[in-house]
VOVO-900496 format. One line per 2 residues: number of its first residue (from 1); their letters; for each residue x, y, z of N, C-alpha, C. Coordinates in steps of 0.02 Angstrom, whole numbers. Layout:
NUM = A = X,Y,Z,X,Y,Z,X,Y,Z | ... .
This chain:
1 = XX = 42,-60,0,0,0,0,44,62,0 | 16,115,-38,60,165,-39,42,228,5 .
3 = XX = 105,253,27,69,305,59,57,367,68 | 25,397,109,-10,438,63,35,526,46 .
5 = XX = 25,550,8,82,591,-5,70,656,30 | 128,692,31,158,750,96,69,792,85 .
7 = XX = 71,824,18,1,876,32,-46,821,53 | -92,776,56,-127,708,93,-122,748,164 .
9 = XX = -41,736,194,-51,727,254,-51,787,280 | -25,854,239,-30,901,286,-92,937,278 .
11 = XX = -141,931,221,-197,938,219,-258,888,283 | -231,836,320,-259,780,366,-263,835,419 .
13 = XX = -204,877,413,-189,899,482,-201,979,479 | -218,997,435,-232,1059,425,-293,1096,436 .
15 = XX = -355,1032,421,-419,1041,403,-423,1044,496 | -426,1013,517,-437,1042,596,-427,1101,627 .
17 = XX = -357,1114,606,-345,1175,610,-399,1241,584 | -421,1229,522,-435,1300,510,-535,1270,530 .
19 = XX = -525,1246,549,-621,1232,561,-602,1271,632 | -544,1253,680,-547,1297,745,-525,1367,737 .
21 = XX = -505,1380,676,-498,1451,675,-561,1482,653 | -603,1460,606,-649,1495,562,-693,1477,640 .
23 = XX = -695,1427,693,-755,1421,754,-751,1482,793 | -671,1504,811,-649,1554,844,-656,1626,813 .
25 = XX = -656,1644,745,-682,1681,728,-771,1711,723 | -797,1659,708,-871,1673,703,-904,1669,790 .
27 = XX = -846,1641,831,-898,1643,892,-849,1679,935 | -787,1694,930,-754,1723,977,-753,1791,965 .
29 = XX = -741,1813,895,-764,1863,903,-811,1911,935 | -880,1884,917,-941,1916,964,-925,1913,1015 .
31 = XX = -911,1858,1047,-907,1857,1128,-856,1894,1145 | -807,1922,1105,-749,1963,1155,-801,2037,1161 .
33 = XX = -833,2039,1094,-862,2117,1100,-913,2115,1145 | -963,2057,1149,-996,2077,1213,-975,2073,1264 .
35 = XX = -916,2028,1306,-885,2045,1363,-837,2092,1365 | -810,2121,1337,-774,2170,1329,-811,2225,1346 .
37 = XX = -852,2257,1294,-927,2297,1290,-942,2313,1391 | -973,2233,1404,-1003,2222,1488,-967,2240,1521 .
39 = XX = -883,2266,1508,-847,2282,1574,-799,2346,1559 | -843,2385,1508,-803,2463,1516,-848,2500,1540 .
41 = XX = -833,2555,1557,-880,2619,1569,-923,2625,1510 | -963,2683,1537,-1007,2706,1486,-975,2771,1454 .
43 = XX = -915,2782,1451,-858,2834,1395,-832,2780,1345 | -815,2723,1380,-801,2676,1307,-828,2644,1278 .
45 = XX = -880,2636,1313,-917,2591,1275,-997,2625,1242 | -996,2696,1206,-1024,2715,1181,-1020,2696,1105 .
47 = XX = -961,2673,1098,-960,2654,1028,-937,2578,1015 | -968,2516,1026,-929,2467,1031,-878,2452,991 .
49 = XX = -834,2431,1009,-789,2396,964,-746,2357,1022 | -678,2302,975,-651,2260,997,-602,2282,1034 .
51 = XX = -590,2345,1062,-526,2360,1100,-565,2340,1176 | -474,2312,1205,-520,2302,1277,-509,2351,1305 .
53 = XX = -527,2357,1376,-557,2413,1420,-493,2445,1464 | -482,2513,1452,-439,2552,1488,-468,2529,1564 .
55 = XX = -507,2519,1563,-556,2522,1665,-601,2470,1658 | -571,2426,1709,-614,2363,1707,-676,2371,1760 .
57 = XX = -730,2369,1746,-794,2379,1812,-824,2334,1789 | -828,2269,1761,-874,2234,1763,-931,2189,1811 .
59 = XX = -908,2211,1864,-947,2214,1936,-1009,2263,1952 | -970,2315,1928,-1011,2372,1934,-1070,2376,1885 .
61 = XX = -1045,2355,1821,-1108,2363,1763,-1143,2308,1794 | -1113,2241,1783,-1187,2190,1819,-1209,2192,1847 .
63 = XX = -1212,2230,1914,-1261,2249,1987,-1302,2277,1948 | -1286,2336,1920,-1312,2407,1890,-1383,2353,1824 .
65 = XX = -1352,2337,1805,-1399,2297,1751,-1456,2232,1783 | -1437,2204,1826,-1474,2173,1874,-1532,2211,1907 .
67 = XX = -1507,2250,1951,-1569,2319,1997,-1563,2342,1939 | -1570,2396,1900,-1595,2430,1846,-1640,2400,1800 .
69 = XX = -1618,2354,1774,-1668,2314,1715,-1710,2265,1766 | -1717,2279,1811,-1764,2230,1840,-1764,2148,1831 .
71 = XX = -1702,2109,1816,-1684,2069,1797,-1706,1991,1827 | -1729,1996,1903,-1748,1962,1955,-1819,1942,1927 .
73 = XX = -1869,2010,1900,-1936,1979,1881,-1942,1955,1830 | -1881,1981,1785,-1893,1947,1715,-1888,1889,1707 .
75 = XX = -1831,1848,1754,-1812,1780,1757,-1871,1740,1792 | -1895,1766,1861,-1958,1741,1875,-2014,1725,1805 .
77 = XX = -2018,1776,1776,-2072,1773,1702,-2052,1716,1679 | -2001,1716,1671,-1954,1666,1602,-1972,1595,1639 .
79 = XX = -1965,1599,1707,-1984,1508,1723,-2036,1504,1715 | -2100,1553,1743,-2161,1522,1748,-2185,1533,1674 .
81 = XX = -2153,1532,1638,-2179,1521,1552,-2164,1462,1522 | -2092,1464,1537,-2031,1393,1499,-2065,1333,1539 .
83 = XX = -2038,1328,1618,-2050,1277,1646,-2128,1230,1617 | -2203,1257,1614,-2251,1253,1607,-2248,1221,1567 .
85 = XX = -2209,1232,1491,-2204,1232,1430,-2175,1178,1415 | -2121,1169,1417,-2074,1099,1426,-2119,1043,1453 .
87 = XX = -2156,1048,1508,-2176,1006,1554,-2257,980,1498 | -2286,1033,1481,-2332,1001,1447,-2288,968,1357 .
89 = XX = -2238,1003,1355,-2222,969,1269,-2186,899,1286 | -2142,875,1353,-2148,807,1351,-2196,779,1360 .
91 = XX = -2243,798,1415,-2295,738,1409,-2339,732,1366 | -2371,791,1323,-2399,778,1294,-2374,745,1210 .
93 = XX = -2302,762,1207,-2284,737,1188,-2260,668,1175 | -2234,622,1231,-2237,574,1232,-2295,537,1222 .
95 = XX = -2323,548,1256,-2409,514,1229,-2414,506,1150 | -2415,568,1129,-2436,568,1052,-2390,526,1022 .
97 = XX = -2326,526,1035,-2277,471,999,-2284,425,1012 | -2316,387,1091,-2307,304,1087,-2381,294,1046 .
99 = XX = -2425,321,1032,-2480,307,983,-2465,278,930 | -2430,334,886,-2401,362,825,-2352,291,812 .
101 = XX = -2318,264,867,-2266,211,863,-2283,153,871 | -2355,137,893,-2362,67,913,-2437,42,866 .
103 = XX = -2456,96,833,-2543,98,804,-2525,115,746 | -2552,71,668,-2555,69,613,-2617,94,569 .
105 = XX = -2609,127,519,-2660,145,473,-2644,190,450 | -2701,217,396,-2694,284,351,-2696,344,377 .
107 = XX = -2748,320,450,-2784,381,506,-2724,411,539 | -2690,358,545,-2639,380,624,-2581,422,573 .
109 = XX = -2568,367,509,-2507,413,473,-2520,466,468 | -2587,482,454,-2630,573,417,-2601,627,475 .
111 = XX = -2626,570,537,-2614,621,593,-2550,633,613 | -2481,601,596,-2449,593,622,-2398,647,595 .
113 = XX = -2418,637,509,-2384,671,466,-2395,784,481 | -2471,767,492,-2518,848,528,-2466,874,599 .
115 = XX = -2469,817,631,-2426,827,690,-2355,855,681 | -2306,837,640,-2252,848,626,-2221,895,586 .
117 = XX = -2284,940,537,-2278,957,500,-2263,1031,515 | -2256,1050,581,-2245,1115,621,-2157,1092,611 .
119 = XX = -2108,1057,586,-2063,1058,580,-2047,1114,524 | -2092,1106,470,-2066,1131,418,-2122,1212,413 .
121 = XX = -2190,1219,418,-2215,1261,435,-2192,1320,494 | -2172,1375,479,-2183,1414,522,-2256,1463,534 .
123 = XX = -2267,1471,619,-2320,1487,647,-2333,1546,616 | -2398,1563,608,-2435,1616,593,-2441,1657,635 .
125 = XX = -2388,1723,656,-2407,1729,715,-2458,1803,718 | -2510,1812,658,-2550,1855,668,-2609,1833,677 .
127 = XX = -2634,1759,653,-2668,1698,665,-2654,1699,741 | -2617,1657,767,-2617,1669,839,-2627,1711,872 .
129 = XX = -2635,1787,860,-2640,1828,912,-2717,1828,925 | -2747,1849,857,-2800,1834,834,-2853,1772,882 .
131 = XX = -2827,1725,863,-2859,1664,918,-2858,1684,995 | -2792,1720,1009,-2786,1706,1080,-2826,1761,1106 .
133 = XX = -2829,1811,1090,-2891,1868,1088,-2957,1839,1088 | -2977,1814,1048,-3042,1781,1043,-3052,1739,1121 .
135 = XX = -3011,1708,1135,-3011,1658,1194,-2989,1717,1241 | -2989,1762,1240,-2948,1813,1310,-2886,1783,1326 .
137 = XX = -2837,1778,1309,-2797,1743,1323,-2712,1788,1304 | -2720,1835,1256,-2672,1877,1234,-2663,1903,1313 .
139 = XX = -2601,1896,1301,-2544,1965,1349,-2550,1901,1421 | -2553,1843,1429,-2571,1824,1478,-2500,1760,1474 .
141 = XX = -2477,1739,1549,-2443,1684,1529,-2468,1615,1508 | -2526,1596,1527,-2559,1545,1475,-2584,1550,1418 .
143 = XX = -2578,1603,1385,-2571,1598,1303,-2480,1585,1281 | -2464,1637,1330,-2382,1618,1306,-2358,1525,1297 .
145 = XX = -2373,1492,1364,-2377,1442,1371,-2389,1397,1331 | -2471,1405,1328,-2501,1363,1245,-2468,1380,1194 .
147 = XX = -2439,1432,1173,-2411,1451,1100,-2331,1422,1102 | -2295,1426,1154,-2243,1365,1154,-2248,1300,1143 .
149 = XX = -2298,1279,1195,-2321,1199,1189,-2337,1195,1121 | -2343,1225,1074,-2393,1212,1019,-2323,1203,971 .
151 = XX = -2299,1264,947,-2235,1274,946,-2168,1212,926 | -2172,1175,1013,-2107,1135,1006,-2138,1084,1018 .
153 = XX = -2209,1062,995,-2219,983,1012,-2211,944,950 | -2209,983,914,-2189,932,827,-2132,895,836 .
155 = XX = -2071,940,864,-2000,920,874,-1995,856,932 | -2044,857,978,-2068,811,1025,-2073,764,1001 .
157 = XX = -2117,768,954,-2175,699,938,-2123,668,885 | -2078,706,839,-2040,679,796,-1978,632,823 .
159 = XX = -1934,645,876,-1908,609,913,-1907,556,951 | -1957,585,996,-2019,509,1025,-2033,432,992 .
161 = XX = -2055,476,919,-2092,435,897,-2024,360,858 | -1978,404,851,-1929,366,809,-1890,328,884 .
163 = XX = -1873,329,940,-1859,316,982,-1905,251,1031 | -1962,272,1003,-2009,215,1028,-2030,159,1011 .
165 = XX = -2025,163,921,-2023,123,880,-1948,76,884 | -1915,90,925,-1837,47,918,-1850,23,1011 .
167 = XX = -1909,23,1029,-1905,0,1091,-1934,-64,1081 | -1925,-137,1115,-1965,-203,1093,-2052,-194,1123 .
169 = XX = -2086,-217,1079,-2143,-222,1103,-2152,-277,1154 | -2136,-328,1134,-2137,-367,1196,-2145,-358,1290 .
171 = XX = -2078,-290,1297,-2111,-266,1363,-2161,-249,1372 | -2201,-213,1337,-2278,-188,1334,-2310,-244,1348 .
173 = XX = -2302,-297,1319,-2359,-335,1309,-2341,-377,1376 | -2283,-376,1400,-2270,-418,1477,-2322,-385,1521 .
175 = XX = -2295,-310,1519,-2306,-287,1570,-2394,-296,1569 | -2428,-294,1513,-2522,-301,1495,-2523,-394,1529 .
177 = XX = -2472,-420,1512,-2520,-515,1521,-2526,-488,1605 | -2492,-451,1652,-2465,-445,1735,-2525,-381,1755 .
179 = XX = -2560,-383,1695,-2603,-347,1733,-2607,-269,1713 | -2555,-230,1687,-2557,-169,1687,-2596,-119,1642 .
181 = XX = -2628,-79,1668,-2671,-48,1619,-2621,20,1577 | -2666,29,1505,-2614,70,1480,-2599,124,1505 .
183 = XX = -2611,155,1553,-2600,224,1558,-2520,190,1625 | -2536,135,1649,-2468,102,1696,-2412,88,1649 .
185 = XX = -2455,74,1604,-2373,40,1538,-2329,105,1520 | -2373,147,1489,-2358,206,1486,-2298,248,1545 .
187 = XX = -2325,237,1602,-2283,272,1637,-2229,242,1682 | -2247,191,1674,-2196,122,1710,-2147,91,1645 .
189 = XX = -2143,112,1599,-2101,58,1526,-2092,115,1470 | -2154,140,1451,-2126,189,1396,-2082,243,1424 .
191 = XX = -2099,296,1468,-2070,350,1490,-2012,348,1529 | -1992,290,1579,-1937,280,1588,-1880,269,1555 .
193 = XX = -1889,236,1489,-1849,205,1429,-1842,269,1388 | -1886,338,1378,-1897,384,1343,-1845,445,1372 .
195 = XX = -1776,430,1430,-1754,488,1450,-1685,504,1424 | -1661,476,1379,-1620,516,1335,-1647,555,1290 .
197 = XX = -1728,549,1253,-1738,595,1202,-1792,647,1244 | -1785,641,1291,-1846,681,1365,-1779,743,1390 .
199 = XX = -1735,705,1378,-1674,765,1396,-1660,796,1358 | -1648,766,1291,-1639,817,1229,-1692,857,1216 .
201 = XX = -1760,831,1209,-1815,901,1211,-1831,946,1258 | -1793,948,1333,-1793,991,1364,-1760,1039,1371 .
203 = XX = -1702,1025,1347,-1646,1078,1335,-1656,1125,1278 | -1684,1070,1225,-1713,1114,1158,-1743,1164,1174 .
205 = XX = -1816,1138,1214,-1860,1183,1222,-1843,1241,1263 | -1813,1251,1289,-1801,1301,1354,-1747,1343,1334 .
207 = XX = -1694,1305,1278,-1651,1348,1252,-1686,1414,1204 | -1732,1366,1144,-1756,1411,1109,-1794,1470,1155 .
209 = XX = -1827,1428,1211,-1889,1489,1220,-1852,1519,1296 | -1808,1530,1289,-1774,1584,1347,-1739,1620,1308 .
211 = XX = -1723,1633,1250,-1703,1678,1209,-1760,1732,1154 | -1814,1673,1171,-1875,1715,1106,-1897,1772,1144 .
213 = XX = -1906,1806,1090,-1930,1886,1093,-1985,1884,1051 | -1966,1870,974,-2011,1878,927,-2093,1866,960 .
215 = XX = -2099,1804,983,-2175,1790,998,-2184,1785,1049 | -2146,1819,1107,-2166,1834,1156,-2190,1920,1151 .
217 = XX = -2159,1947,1098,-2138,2015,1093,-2241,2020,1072 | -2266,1973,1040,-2325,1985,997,-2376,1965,1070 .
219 = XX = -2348,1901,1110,-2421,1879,1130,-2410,1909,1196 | -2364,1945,1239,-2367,1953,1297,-2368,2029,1286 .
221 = XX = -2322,2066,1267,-2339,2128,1250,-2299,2162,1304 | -2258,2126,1332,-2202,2177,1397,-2265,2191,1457 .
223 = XX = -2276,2217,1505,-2296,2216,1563,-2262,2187,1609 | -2312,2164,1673,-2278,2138,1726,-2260,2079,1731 .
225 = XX = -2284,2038,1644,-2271,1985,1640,-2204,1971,1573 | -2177,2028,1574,-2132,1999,1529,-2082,1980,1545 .
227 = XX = -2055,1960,1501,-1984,1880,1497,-1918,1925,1509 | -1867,1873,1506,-1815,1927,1501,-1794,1943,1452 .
229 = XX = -1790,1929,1388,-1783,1961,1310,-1832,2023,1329 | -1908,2043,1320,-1937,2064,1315,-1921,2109,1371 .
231 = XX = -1890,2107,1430,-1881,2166,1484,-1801,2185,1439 | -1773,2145,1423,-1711,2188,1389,-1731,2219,1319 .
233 = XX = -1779,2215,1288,-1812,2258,1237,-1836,2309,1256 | -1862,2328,1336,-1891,2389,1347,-1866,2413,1401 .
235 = XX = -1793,2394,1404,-1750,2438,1457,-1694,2460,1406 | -1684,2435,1348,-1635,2453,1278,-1664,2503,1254 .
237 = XX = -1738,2502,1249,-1777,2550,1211,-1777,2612,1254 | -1782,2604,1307,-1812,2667,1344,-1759,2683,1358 .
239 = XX = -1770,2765,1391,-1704,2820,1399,-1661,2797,1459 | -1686,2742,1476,-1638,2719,1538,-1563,2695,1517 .
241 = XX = -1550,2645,1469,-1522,2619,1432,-1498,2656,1369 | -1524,2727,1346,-1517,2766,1306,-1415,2766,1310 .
243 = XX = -1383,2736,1208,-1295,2739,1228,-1272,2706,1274 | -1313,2653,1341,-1264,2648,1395,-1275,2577,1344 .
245 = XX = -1226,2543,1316,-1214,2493,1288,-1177,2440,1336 | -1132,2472,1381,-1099,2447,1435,-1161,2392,1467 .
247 = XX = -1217,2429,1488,-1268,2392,1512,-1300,2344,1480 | -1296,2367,1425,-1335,2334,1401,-1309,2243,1370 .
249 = XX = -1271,2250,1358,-1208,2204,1335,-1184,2153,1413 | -1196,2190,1463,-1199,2159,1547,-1282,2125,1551 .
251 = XX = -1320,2139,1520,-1392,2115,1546,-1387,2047,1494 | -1345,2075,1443,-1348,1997,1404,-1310,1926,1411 .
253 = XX = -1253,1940,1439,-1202,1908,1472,-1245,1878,1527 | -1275,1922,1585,-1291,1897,1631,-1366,1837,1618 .
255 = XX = -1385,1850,1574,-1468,1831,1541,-1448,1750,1526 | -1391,1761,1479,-1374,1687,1426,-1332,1656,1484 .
257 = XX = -1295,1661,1537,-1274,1617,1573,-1324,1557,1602 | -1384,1572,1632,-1405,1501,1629,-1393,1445,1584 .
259 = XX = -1435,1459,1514,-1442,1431,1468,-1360,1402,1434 | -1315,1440,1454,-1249,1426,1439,-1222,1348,1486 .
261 = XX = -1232,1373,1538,-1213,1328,1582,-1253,1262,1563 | -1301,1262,1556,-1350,1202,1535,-1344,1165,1490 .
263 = XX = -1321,1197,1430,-1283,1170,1378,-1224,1133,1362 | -1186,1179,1405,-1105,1143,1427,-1091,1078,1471 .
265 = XX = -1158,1072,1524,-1180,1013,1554,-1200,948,1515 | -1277,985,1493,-1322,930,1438,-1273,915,1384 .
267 = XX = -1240,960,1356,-1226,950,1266,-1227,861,1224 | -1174,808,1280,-1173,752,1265,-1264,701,1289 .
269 = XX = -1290,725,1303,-1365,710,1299,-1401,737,1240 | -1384,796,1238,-1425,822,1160,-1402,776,1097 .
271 = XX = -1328,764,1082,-1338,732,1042,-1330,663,1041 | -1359,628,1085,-1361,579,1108,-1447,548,1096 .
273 = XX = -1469,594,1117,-1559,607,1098,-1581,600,1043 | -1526,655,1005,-1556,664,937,-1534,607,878 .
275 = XX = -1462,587,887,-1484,560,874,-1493,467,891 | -1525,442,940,-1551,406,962,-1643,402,922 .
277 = XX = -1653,447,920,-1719,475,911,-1762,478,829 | -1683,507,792,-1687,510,729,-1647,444,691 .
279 = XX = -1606,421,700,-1573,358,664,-1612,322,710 | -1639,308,749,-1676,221,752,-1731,220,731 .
C-alpha cells in the first residue's frame, strides 16, 4: 500500500486546524465584544468595538444591570412560562408518539404526518394573536404557554416517535399479560426508557424559548409579565439604557449564562437524543 503523499497529510492535519480558527472567529469574536462591551464604562463603551477596556468595572455594570433592568422579575417570568411549557411538550408529547409508534393505518399516518408538520411550517403569528384574543388569552402567561407547547411539540412527537419504535414491544405486552393498564405501561415502561430523548427536548425547548422575543414580543406585549428578552427590549428601548451599551451588553451576558451553563452540562445528551431519536 502506498502512502499517502506529503500535501494528503498536511492537508489531514490542516483541516482541523482551520475549522478551529474559522469556530474562533465566528464565535469568539462576538463574545470578546460583548464581554469586553459588559466591562467598560459608559465613555467607552459608547461606541462598541473590539478594544479592551482602559477600566475594568465589570462588577459594577452587572449589579447596575441586574437592579436597573429589573432582571430578578424577568427571570421569574421566564420560568413560569418555559417551565409550564417543557412540562406540557414532554408529556404531551410522549403520549402522542407512543400512539403514532405502536398503532397502524392511514388515520394515524394522516395524523402523524399533521402533527409533525410544524417542523417545516412556520407559525402564523398574526393567526395566533387573533385566536388568543378571541379566547382572552393575549398578553397572559397561558397563552404564552399554549403558543410554546404548540410550537415545540412537533420536534417532541418527531423524536419520540422514532425512539419508541426501536423500543421491543414485547415489554408492553409483559407488562399487559401482569395486569397493567395502559396508562401504567405508559408510565412504568414507555417514559422511563424515553429519557435520553426527554433530555434532549428539554434543553431544546427552554433553550429556544429563553431567548425568544419575537413571539413573546406579539403575545405578551411587555408588562408585569414579561420575559427577560422582552424586559431587555424595553429597558434598551427606553431612555434608561439610552448609549449605555456597557449595560446593556452586561444584561446579556448575565441573561445567557443560565442557558450557557446548561448546555455545557447537557450538550453530550442532546446529541445523544437526537440522534437516538432520529437514526432508530
Amino acid at each position: 500500500m502506498s502512502r499517502p503523499g506529503t500535501g494528503a497529510r498536511v492537508w489531514r492535519w490542516a483541516r482541523p486546524a482551520i475549522v478551529v480558527v474559522l469556530a474562533l472567529v465566528a464565535v469568539g469574536v462576538p463574545l470578546w465584544l460583548v464581554l469586553a462591551t459588559s466591562a467598560k464604562p459608559q465613555g467607552e463603551a459608547v461606541r462598541p468595538n473590539l478594544d479592551p477596556p482602559e477600566q475594568w468595572q465589570p462588577s459594577t455594570n452587572y449589579a447596575d444591570a441586574v437592579s436597573q433592568g429589573e432582571m430578578l422579575r424577568g427571570f421569574g417570568n421566564s420560568l413560569l412560562v418555559i417551565v409550564p411549557s417543557v412540562v406540557l411538550v414532554l408529556f404531551l408529547g410522549a403520549a402522542a408518539a407512543w400512539v403514532f409508534a405502536r398503532r397502524k393505518g392511514r388515520l394515524v399516518a394522516g395524523a402523524y404526518a399533521v402533527c409533525i408538520s410544524g417542523l417545516l411550517l412556520p407559525p402564523a403569528i398574526i393567526t395566533i394573536v387573533l385566536q388568543l384574543r378571541q379566547l382572552d388569552l393575549a398578553g397572559t402567561r397561558p397563552g404564552m404557554i399554549a403558543v410554546y407547547t404548540a410550537m415545540y411539540l412537533s420536534t417532541s412527537i418527531f423524536f419520540m416517535t422514532g425512539f419508541i419504535r426501536a423500543i421491543p414491544y414485547e415489554l408492553e405486552e409483559a407488562a399487559r399479560i401482569d395486569g397493567a393498564t395502559p396508562a401504567r405501561v405508559f408510565l412504568r415502561i414507555v417514559l422511563p426508557l424515553l429519557r435520553p430523548v426527554i433530555a434532549t427536548a428539554t434543553i431544546m425547548v427552554m433553550l429556544y424559548a429563553w431567548s425568544d422575543i419575537f413571539y413573546a414580543f406579539f403575545v405578551l406585549g411587555g408588562g408585569d409579565a414579561a420575559t427577560l428578552p422582552i424586559n431587555l427590549y424595553q429597558v434598551a428601548s427606553a431612555e434608561l439604557y439610552l448609549n449605555n451599551w456597557h449595560l446593556i451588553f452586561a444584561y446579556v451576558v448575565v441573561m445567557s449564562l443560565p442557558m450557557v451553563a446548561i448546555f455545557l452540562v447537557a450538550q453530550r445528551r442532546i446529541v445523544s437524543g437526537i440522534t437516538s431519536g432520529a437514526v432508530k
